[in-house]
C-alpha positions in Angstrom: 0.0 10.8 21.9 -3.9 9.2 21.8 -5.2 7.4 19.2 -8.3 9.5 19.2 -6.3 12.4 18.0 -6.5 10.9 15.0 -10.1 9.6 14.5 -12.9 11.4 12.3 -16.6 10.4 11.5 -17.1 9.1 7.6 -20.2 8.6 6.0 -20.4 5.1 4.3 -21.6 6.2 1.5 -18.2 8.1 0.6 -16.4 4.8 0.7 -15.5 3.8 -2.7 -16.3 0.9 -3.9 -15.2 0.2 -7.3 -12.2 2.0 -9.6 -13.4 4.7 -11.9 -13.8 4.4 -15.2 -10.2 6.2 -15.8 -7.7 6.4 -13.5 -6.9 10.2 -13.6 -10.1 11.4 -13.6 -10.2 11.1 -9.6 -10.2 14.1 -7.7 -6.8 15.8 -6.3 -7.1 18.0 -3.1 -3.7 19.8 -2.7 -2.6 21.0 0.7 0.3 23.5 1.6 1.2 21.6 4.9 3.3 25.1 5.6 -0.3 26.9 5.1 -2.5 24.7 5.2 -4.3 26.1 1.7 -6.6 23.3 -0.3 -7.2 23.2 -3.5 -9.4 20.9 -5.1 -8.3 19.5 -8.9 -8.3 16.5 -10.8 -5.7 14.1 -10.4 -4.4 14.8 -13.7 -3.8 18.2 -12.9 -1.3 17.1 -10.9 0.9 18.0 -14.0 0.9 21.7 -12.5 2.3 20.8 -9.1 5.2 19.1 -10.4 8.0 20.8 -11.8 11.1 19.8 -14.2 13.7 18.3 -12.2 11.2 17.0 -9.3 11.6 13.0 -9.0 8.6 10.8 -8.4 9.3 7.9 -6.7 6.9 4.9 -6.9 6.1 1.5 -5.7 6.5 -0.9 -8.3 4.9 -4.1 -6.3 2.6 -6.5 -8.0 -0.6 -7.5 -6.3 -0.8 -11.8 -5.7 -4.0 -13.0 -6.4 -3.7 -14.1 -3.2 -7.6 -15.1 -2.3 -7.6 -18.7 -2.5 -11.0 -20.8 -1.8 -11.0 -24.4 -1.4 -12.5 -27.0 1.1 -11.1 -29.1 3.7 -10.2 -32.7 2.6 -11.3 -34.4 5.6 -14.9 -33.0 6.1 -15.9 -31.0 2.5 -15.8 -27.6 4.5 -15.6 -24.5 2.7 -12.2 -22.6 3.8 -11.0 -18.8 2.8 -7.0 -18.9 3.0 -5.1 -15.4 2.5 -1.6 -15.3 1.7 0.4 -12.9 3.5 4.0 -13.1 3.0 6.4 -16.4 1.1 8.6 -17.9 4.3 10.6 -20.3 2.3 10.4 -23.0 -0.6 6.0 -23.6 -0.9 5.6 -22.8 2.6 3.5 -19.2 3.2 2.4 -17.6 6.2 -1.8 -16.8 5.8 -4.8 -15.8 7.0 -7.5 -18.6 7.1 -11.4 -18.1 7.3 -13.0 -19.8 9.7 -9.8 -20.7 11.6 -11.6 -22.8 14.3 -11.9 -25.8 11.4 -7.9 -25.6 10.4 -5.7 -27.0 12.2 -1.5 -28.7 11.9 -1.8 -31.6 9.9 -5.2 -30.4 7.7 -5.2 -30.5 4.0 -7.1 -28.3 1.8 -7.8 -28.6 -1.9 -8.2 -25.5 -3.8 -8.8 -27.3 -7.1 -9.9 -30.6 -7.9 -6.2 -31.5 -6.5 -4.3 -28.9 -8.9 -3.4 -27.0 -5.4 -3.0 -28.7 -2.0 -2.5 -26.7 0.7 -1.2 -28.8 4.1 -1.4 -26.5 7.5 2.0 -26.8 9.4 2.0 -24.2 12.3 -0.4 -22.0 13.9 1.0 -18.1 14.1 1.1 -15.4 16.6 -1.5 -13.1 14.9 -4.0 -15.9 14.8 -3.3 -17.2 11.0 -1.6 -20.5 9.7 1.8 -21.8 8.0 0.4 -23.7 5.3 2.9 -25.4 2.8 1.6 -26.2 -0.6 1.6 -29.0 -3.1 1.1 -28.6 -6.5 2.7 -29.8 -10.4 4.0 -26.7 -12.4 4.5 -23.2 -11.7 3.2 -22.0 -8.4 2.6 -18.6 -9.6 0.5 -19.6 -12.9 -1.7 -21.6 -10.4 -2.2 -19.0 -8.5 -3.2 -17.0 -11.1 -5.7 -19.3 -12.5 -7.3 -20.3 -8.6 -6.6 -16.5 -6.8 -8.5 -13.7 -6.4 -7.6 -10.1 -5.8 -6.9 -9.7 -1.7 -9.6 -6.9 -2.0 -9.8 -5.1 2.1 -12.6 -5.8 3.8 -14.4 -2.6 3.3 -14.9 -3.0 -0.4 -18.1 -4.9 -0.6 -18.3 -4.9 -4.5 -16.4 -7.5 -7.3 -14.0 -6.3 -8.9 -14.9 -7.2 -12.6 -10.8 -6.6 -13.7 -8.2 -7.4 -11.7 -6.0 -5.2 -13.6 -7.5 -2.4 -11.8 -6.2 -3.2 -8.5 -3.1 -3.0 -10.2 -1.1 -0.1 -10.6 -0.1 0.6 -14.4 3.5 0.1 -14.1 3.4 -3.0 -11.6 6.3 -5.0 -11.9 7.4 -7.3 -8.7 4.9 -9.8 -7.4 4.6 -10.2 -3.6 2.1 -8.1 -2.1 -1.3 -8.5 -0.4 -2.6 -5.2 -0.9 -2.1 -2.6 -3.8 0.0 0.5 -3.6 -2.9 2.5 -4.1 -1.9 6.0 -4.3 0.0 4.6 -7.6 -3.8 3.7 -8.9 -3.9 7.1 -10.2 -1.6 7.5 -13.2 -1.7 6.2 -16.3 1.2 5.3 -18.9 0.1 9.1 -20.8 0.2 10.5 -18.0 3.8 9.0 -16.6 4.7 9.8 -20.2 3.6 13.7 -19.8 5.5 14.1 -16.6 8.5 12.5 -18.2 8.4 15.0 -21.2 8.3 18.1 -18.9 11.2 17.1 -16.4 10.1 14.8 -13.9 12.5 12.2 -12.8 10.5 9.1 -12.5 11.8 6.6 -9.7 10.9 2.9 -8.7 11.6 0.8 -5.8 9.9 -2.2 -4.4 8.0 -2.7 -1.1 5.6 -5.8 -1.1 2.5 -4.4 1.1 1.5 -6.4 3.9 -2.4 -6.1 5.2 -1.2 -4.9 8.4 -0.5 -1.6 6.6 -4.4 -0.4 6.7 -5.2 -1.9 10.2 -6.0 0.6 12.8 -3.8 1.6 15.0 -5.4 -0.4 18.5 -2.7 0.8 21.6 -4.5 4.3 23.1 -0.9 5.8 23.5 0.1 5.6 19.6 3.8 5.4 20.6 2.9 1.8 22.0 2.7 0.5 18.9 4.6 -2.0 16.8 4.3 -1.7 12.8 4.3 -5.3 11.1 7.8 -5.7 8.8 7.5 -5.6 4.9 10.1 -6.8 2.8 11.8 -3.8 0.1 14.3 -2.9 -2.6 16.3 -0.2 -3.9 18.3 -0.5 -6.3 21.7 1.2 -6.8 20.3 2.9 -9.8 17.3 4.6 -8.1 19.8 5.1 -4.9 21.9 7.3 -7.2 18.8 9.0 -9.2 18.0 10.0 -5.6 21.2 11.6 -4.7 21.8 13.3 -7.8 18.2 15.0 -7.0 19.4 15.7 -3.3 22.5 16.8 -4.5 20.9 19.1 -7.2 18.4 20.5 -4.2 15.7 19.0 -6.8 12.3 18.1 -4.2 11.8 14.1 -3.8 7.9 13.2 -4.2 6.6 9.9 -2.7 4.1 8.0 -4.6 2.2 6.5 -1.4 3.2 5.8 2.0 4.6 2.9 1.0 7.2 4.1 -1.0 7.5 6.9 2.1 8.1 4.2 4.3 10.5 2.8 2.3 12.7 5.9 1.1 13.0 7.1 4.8 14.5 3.7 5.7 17.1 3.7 3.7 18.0 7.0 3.6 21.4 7.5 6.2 20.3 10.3 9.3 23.5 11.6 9.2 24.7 11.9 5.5 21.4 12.2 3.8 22.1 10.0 0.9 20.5 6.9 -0.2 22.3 3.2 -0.4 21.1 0.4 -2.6 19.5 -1.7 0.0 16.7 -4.4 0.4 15.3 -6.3 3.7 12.7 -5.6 6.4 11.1 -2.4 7.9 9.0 -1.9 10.4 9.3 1.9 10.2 6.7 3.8 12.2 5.9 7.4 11.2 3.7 9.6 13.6 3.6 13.2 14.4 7.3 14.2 15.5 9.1 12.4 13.4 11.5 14.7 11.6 11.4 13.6 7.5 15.0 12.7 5.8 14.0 11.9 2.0 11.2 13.7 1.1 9.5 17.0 0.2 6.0 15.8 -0.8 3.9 13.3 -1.2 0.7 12.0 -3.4 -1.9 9.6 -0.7 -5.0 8.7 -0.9 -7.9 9.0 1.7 -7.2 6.8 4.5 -8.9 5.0 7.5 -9.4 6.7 10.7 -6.7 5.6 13.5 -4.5 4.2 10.5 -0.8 3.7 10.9 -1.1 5.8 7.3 -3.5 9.1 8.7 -1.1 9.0 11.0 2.2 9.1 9.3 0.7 12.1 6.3 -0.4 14.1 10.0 3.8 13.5 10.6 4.3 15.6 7.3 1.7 18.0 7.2 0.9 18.5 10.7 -2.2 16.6 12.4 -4.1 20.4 12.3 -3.6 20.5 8.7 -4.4 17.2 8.2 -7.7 17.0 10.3 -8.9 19.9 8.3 -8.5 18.7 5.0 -10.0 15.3 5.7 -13.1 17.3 6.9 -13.4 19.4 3.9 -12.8 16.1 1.7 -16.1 14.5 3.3 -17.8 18.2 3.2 -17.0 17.8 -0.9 -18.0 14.2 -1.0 -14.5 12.8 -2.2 -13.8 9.1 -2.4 -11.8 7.5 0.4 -9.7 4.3 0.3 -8.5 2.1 -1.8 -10.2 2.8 -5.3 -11.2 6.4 -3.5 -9.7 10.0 -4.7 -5.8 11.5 -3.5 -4.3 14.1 -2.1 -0.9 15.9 -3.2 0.6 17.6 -0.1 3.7 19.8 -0.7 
C-alpha cells in the first residue's frame, strides 16, 4: 500500500499552537466509519455518544520534562539533549542537538554541576547514550532543569506545563503526551462515571517515534519503534467483563489502541495482565480484536497514527473527514481538536 494514499494538504495556519483555555471546549467531529456520516460537536458533547455500560479506556502516562539544555564542559557549547527512553540505572538513550559537537567521553553540565550528563555510546537512529551524575532524586532534578518535549511543530511556549498533561496522568516515562486524553476534565470523567461509563487505565510511555511520518513508499516496509506498557489484572478483568457483557470498548488515543490490541489473545478475545514492548503496527487490513471505537485527535499526514484510525474507519472515510475538518477550520495535532469514530 503507498504512503501517498495517505497524505493530504494542511494549511499552517490550522496547526494549533497552544491548549485552549478549557479542555472540553475543543471541537468533536463524529464519524460513522459504517456510513461514513460527520457530525460536528463539542468535545464535551461527547457525553451523548457514550452510553451506560461503555468502558473508556485511557492512557494514564506522565509527560518527563525531558528537554534538558546545558553546555559542553570542554568548550562552553550550548547543547539540546532529549530523553527518550531510561536503559538502566542513570543511563538514558536521547536525542542531542547539534550532535556533530557530542561525542563518547563528553560531559555536559545542565546546571552549574547539579546535573552531569557523560555521553557513553552513539545509537542507531543518530542519538546518544548519555549516563548521568547528579546528588538527590533524579526525577526532582529533572523537574527543576526539564522542559516539556513539546513536537517540533509547535512553535509557541507553553506557559503551563500542566497542560501538556492529561488530567488524570499518573506514570512518568514518556516523551510525548497522550493527546487525545487532553480533552477531558475531572467533571467531565466524573459525568461519564455517573451515567455508566466504565472508566479504564493502562500505561504506555509514548516514544517520539509515534508522530514521525511514515518514510518506506510501500507502508508495509515499515518498522514501528517499541514502547514500553502495562495492564494491570484489574483493568484486564474490567475488560473482559465488558466483552463478556457485549458492552463496546472505546480507546482514548492510539496509544491506548496500540496497547489494548496487543494484549488482547487472537484467538480467545480476552485480555491478560501484561506489561513489556510493542511495536504493533496498524494499517488498513488489519482486522481490530479489542475495540469498537475510538476518541483521536487530528494527525500528521503519512503518520503511523492517520494510518492506523484509516485501519478502523476505512481510508475513504477517513480521507473525507480530514478534508471537511480543514474545510471547517478545526485544530490539528497535539493541542488541536478530536474526533470520536464509532
Amino acid at each position: 500500500m503507498k504512503i501517498d494514499l495517505f497524505d493530504f494538504d494542511l494549511p499552517e495556519e490550522l496547526i494549533a499552537q497552544t491548549p485552549l483555555l478549557n479542555r472540553d471546549e475543543s471541537r468533536l467531529l463524529t464519524l460513522n466509519r459504517k456510513t461514513g456520516e460527520i457530525e460536528h460537536r463539542t468535545f464535551r458533547d461527547i457525553m451523548q455518544f457514550l452510553n451506560s455500560g461503555d468502558t473508556l479506556v485511557l492512557n494514564n502516562t506522565k509527560v518527563l520534562p525531558a528537554r534538558l539544555f546545558g553546555v559542553k564542559k570542554e568548550t562552553g557549547a550550548k547543547i539540546e539533549v532529549l530523553l527518550l527512553k531510561q536503559l538502566e540505572d542513570d543511563r538514558w538513550e536521547t536525542l542531542v542537538k547539534p550532535g556533530k559537537k557530542l561525542r563518547v567521553g563528553h560531559e555536559i553540565d545542565f546546571g552549574n554541576g547539579l546535573l552531569i550528563g557523560i555521553v557513553e555510546e552513539n545509537t542507531d537512529a543518530g542519538g546518544r547514550v548519555i549516563r548521568f551524575e547528579y546528588d538527590g532524586i533524579f526525577h526532582e532534578i529533572l523537574d527543576q532543569l526539564g522542559s516539556m518535549p513539546l513536537p517540533p511543530y509547535i512553535k509557541e511556549q507553553l506557559e503551563d506545563k500542566d497542560r501538556y498533561q492529561t488530567v488524570y496522568a499518573k506514570h512518568l516515562g514518556s516523551a510525548a503526551a497522550p493527546t487525545a486524553g487532553l480533552h477531558f476534565t475531572e467533571e467531565l470523567l466524573n459525568q461519564l462515571r455517573d451515567k455508566g461509563v466504565q472508566i479504564v487505565y493502562l500505561t504506555l510511555h509514548v516514544g517520539l517515534g509515534t508522530f514521525r511520518p511514515v518514510n518506506a513508499e510501500n507502508i508495509e516496509e515499515h518498522q514501528m519503534h517499541a514502547e514500553y506498557y502495562t495492564l494491570t489484572e484489574e483493568a484486564a478483568n474490567q475488560l473482559n467483563a465488558a466483552k463478556e457483557q457485549g458492552n463496546r470498548i472505546i480507546g482514548v488515543g492510539t496509544t491506548s489502541i496500540r496497547t489494548l490490541e496487543s494484549v488482547i489473545d487472537p484467538i480467545t478475545k480476552r485480555f491478560s495482565a501484561k506489561e513489556g514492548w510493542t511495536d504493533i503496527f496498524i494499517y488498513p487490513g488489519y482486522e481490530f480484536k479489542a475495540i469498537d471505537g475510538m476518541i483521536t485527535n487530528f494527525h500528521l499526514p503519512k503518520s503511523s497514527l492517520i494510518m492506523l484510525v484509516s485501519a478502523f474507519a476505512t481510508r475513504e472515510h477517513t480521507m473525507k473527514a480530514y478534508h471537511e475538518a480543514i474545510q471547517h477550520q478545526y485544530r490539528f495535532f497535539s493541542f488541536g481538536d478530536a474526533m470520536f469514530v464509532y
